[in-house]
N, C-alpha and C positions, 0 to 999 in steps of 0.2 A: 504494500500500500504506500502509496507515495503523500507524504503529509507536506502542506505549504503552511506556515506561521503566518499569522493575519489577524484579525477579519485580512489584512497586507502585512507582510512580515515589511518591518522597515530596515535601513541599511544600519542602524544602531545590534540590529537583532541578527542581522547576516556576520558580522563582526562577530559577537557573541558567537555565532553557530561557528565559525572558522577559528576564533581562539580557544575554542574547548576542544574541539577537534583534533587541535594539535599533542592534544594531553590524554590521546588515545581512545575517548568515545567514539562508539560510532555514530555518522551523522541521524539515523535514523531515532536511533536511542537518546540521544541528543538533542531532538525538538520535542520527542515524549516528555521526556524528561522539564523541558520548559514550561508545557502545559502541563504536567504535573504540578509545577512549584505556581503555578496561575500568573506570571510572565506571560504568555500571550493567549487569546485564544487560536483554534483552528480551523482550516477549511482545508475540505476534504477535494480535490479536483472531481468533476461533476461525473466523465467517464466511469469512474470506480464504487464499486461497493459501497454504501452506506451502513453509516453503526458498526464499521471495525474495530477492534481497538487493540493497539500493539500489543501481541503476544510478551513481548519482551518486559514493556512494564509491569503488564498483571501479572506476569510472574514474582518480578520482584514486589510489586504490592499486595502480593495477596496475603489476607490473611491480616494487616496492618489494619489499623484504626486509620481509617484516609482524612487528611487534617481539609475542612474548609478551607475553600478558596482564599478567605479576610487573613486566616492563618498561614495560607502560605505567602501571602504578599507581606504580613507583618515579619515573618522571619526575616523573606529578601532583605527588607529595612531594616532589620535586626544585627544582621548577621552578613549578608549580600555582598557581592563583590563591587568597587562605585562603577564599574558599569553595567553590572547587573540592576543595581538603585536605580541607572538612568534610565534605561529600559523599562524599568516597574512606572517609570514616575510617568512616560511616556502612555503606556496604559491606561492607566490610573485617570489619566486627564481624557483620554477618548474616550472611557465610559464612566466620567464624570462621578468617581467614586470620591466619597466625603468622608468618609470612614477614617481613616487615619491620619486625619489633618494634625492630629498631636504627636504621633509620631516621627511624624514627616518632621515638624516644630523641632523636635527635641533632637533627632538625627542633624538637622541643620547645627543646630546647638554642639554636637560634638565631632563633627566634621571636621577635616581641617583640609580638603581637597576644593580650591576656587571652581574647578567646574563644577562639581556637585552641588556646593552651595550657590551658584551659578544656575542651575537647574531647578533648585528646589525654589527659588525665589522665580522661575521662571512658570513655574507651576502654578505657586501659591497667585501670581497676577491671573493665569487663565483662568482658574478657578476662583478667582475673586475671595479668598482669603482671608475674611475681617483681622485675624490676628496677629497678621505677618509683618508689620510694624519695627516693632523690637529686632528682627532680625535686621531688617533693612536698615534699621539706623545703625545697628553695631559696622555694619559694611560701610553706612556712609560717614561716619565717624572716623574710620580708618581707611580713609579716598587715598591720602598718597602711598599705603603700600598696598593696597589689593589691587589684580589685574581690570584692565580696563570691564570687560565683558561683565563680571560680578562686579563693577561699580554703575554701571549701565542700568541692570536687571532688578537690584536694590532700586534706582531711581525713577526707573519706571514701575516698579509694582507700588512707589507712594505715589505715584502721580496717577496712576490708571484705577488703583483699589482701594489706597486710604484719602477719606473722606474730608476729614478734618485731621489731619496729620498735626503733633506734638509742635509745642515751638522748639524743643531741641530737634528735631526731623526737619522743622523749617532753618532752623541759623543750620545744620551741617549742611541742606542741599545750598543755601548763599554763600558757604565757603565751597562750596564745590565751584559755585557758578562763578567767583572770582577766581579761581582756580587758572594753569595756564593748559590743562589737560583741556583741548580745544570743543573734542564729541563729549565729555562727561560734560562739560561749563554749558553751552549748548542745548545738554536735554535736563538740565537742572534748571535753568531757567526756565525752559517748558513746563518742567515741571511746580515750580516757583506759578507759574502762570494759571497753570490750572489748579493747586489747590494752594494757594494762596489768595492777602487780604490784600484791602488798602494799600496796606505798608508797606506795599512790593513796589504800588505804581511808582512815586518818586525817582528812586534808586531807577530804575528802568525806564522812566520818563530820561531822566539825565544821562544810560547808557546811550540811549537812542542818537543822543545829538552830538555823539564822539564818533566823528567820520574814518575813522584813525581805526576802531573796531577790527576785527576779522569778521569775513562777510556773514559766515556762520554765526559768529556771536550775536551780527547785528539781525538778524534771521529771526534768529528766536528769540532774541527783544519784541521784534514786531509783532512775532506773534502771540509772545504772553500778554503783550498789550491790550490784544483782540479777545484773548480771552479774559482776562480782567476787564476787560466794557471800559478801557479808560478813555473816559472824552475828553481828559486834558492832552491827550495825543491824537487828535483827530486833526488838528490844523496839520502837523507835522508829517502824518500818515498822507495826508492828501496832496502836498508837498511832494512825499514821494512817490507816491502811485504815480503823479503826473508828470514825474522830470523823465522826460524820454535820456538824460547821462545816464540816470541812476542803472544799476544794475539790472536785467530783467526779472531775476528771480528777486530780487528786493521787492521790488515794482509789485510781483505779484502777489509776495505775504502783506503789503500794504494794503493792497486790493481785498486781499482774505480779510483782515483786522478788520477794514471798514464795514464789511457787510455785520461782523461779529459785534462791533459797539452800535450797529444801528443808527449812528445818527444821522437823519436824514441830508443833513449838508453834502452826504457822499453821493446821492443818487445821478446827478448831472455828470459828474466824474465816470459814474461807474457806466454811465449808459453810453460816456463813449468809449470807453475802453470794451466796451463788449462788443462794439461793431468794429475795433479797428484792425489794423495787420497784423501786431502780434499774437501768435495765434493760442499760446499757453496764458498768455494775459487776456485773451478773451476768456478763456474757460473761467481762470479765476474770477473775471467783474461778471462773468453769469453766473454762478457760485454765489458770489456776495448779494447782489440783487435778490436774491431768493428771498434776503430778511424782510425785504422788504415791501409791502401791499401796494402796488399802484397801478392802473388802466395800463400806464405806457412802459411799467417796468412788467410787467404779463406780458405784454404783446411784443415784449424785445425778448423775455424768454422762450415762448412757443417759437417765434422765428427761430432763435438759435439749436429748434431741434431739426432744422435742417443745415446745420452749418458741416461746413466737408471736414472739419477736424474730429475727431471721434472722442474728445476729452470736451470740446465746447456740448455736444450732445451730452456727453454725461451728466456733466454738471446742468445744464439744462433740466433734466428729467430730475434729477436732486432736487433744485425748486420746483418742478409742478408737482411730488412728492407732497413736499414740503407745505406748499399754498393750498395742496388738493384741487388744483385745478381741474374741474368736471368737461370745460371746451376745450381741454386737452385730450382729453381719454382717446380719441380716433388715432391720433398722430401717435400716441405713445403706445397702441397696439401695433400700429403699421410697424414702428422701430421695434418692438420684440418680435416681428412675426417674418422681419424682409429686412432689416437693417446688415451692411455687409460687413459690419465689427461684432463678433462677438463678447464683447464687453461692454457694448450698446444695448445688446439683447438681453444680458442678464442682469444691467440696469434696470432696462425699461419693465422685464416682471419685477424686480422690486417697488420700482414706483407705482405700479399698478397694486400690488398688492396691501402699500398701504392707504390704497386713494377709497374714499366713503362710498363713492359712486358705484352704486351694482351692475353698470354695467363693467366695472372694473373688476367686481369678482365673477361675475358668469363669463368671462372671457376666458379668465384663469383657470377656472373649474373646467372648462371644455377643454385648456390647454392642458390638463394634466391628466384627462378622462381618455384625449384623443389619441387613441393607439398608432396613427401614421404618426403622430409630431414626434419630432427627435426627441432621442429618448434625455437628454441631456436637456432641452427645456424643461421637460414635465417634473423633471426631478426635481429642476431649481424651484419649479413655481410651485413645486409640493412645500417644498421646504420654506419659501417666503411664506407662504398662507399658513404654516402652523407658527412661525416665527410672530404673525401679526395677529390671527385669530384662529385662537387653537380648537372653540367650540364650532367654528363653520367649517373647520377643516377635518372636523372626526368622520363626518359622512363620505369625504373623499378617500378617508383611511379604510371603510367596510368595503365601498363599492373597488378599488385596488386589490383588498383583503379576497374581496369575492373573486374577481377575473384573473387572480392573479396565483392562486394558490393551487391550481394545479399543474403551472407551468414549470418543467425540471431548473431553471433559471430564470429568474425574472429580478431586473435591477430594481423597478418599481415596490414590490415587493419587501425587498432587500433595505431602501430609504425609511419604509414603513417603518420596519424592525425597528433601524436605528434609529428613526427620531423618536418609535414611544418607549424604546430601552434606554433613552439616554434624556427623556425630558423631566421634567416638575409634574407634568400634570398627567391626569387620568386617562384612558378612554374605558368604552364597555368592556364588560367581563368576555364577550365572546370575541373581540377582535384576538385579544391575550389565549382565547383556546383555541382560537384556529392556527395560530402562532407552534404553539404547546403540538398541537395535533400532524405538523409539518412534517413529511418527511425527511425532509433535509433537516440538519442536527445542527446548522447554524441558524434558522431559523426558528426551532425549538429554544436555545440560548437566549435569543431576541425573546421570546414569551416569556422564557425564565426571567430575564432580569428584570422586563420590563412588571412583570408580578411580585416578583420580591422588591423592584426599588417602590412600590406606590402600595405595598404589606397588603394585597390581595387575600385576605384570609380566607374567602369562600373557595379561592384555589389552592389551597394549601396541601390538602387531599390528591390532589392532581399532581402536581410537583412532587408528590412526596416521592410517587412512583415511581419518579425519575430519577432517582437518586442510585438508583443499582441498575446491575444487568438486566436486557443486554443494551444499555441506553450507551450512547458513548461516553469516553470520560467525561469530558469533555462538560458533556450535558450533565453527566451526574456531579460534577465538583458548582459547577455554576447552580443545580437543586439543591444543594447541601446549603448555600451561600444564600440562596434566596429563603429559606425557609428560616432562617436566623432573621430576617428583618419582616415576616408575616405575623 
C-alpha cells in the first residue's frame, strides 16, 4: 500500500521523512509511524484499497493501550525533536486545534532554539492567541541580540493579535523603531500604528518631515499615520500624494493614508490620481476613494472596473464591496465570470459575496451548484459564502453533501469537510453522518473532527464505533480524540 502524508505532506514533512531514513527506518514504517504519533494525517491514493492498515504497525501496537491523538501531539511538545515541534505546530494551525495553547506557552518559555521560538510566535498570530504577549515582549526587549526573523514574528503577533498591548510592549517596539535594524524599525512602527494612541502621532508627525529618512522608514510613517486617522498630517500627506519628484511608492502610501483618515479635503486629489498615468497610483486613489460616499466618487469607481490594469480592478471591486454598491452587481458578475486575470475573479466572488443585494447571492449559489463552472470558482465562492454567512451557506453544504457523496473523488466535497472540520460553528446532525458514513476514510476524519470539535453528543455512539477495527488508524486515533471533547 503506498501511503502519501497530507491531507498534503509539506516539504517541512518530506525532510522529516528523509532524515529518519537515514537512521535506518524504512520509508514505509516511517510515515506509519508519523500518523501514529498524530504528526500528520493520511490519504490513501484513490487506485488502492480502502481501510488498510500497515501490517507493520499493528504488529508493533498490538496489544498497547493506543495513546489519543491530544497525547501524542503533547508528547511531540514534550519530548519532540525542534523539527518534529515544527511540523506539529504546522498541523496544529491547519486544523485549528486550541488545545495546547499552554503548552505550546510554556515550550516557548524553555526553548532556546530562535527558529522555534520563531515559529511558535508564528503560530500563536495565526491562531490569534490572546496570551502570547509576555512572550513577545521578552523577544522585543532583547531586539539587538535575537535574529532578525524572531524579532519580526514577536512584532507582528503585537501588532496583528494584541489589542491593547502593555506600555512596556509599547516603549520596546519605539526602541525598536528608533533602532538602525532598517525591516524590524519599519514594521514597529506599523506596528506602533496600528495598536497605538495619540502619543504616537507627534513623534511621527515630526518623522514624516525628515527628508533625510530611508525611504522604508518614511513608508511606514505614512502609513501608521493613516492608520492612526491623524488629521494633523493631512496637509502634508496631500503635499505628497501630489508632488509628481516625490517617490512613487511614497506617493502611493500617501494616497493609502488619505482614504484611511477620511478627510474629505483628499477627494479632489484622489479623483485625479485615479484617472491619471500612473498606473499603481491609480489603484491606490481607487482604494482610498472607497472611504468615501459620493455620486462622482461611485461613478469614478464602477468606471475603474474596466481599467486594463488588473490591480486598479481590484481595488475597484474592494470599494463597491465596501459601499455595497447594488448598480454595481452586473459588472462585478461579468468580472468573476469573463475577467482574463484570475485574481480579478476571485476578487470579484468576494465582493459579491459580501454585497446585501440577493441578486449577489443567487448568482453565487448557482456558481457553486453549477457543475460545468470551474471547479476552482465554486470552491472559492463556497468558501467566501460560509466566511460571510454561514447560516445561508449550510443548505449549499446538504445539496454538495447530496451530489457529491457518491462520487470516488470529489474536490467539492473535500472543501465541505474542511471548512465544517475546521470552523466555530455548527451544521445539522446529518451533514456530520453522511461525512461518518463515507467510504473514503478521509472523509470519515472530516465527520470525526468536525463532531468532536462542536461535542456532538447525540453522535457519540456512532464514533465510538470507530475507534477499532477494521476502521483505519487513522480514523480510529482521530475517534479516540473526538470522543474526549463530546
Amino acid at each position: 500500500m503506498t501511503v502519501t502524508t497530507g491531507l498534503m505532506c509539506t516539504d517541512g514533512c518530506k525532510r522529516l521523512q528523509r532524515g529518519r531514513g537515514s537512521r535506518g527506518l524504512s520509508r514505509v514504517v516511517l510515515v506509519a509511524l508519523l500518523v501514529f504519533l498524530g504528526l500528520v494525517p493520511v490519504t490513501v491514493r484513490a487506485e488502492e484499497p480502502e481501510g488498510a492498515v500497515e501490517p507493520t504497525l499493528a504488529e508493533e501496537t498490538e496489544g498497547a493501550a493506543e495513546p489519543t491523538l491530544i497525547d501524542g501531539w503533547r508528547e511531540v511538545l514534550m519530548f519532540g525533536l525542534d523539527n518534529e515541534v515544527i511540523e506539529l505546530l504546522s498541523v496544529l494551525r491547519d486544523q485549528r486545534e486550541r488545545r495546547l495553547f499552554p503548552e505550546i506557552a510554556e515550550l516557548f518559555d524553555q526553548s532556546v532554539n530562535p527558529r522555534l521560538r520563531q515559529r511558535v510566535l508564528e503560530f500563536f498570530t495565526t491562531m490569534e492567541y490572546p496570551d502570547g504577549e509576555p512572550a513577545a515582549l521578552v523577544v522585543l526587549e532583547a531586539y539587538r541580540e535575537v535574529p532578525t526573523d524572531l524579532l519580526l514574528a514577536a512584532i507582528r503577533y503585537v501588532s496583528l493579535v494584541v489589542t491593547h498591548p502593555q506600555e512596556e510592549t509599547r516603549a520596546a517596539l519605539r526602541e525598536v523603531a528608533e533602532g538602525t535594524q532598517i525591516t524590524a524599525a519599519e514594521t514597529a512602527i506599523r506596528a506602533l500604528g496600528r495598536r497605538g494612541g495619540e502619543e504616537e502621532i507627534g513623534p511621527l508627525v515630526q518623522r514624516l518631515s525628515d527628508r533625510r529618512a530611508p525611504s522604508p522608514i518614511r513608508a511606514a510613517v505614512i502609513l501608521a499615520l493613516g492608520d492612526l486617522r491623524a488629521t494633523e498630517a493631512v496637509d502634508e500627506l496631500l503635499r505628497i500624494a501630489g508632488d509628481t519628484v516625490e517617490e512613487s511608492t511614497t506617493r502611493q502610501f500617501a494616497a493609502d493614508s488619505l482614504g484611511r483618515i477620511g478627510d474629505e479635503q483628499a477627494i479632489p486629489l484622489l479623483m485625479e490620481l485615479a484617472v491619471g498615468s500612473d498606473t499603481m497610483l491609480r489603484a491606490y486613489a481607487v482604494n482610498a476613494l472607497g472611504a468615501f460616499r459620493d455620486d462622482e466618487v461611485e461613478r469614478i469607481i464602477v468606471n475603474s472596473l474596466r481599467d486594463s490594469f488588473w490591480r486598479v480592478r481590484v481595488a475597484a471591486l474592494e470599494a463597491v464591496a465596501r459601499h455595497d454598491m447594488d448598480s454595481a452587481i452586473p459588472v462585478v458578475q461579468f468580472r468573476a465570470q469573463r475577467d482574463p486575470e484570475p485574481r480579478v475573479r476571485t476578487e470579484a466572488i468576494r465582493s459579491l459575496a459580501q454585497m446585501s443585494d440577493p441578486r449577489a447571492r443567487t448568482f453565487l449559489h448557482e456558481l457553486v451548484l453549477g457543475e460545468r463552472n470551474p471547479e476552482a470558482m465554486r470552491i472559492t465562492a463556497l468558501q467566501r459564502l460560509a466566511d460571510n454567512d454561514w447560516r445561508a451557506t449550510v443548505p449549499l453544504f446538504e445539496q454538495i453533501v447530496e451530489t457529491e457523496h457518491g462520487k470516488p473523488q470529489s474536490r467539492m466535497l473535500d472543501q465541505v469537510g474542511r471548512i465544517i472540520s475546521t470552523s466555530d460553528e455548527a451544521v445539522p446532525h446529518a451533514i456530520y453522518e453522511r461525512f461518518l458514513d463515507h467510504p473514503n476514510f478521509i472523509m470519515q476524519i472530516y465527520g470525526i473532527r468536525a463532531a468532536g470539535r462542536h461535542g456532538i453528543s447525540a453522535l457519540r455512539e456512532r464514533v465510538s464505533k470507530m475507534t477499532d477495527a477494521p476502521h483505519h488508524q487513522a480514523v480510529r486515533r482521530a475517534a479516540t480524540d473526538a470522543l474526549e471533547r463530546m
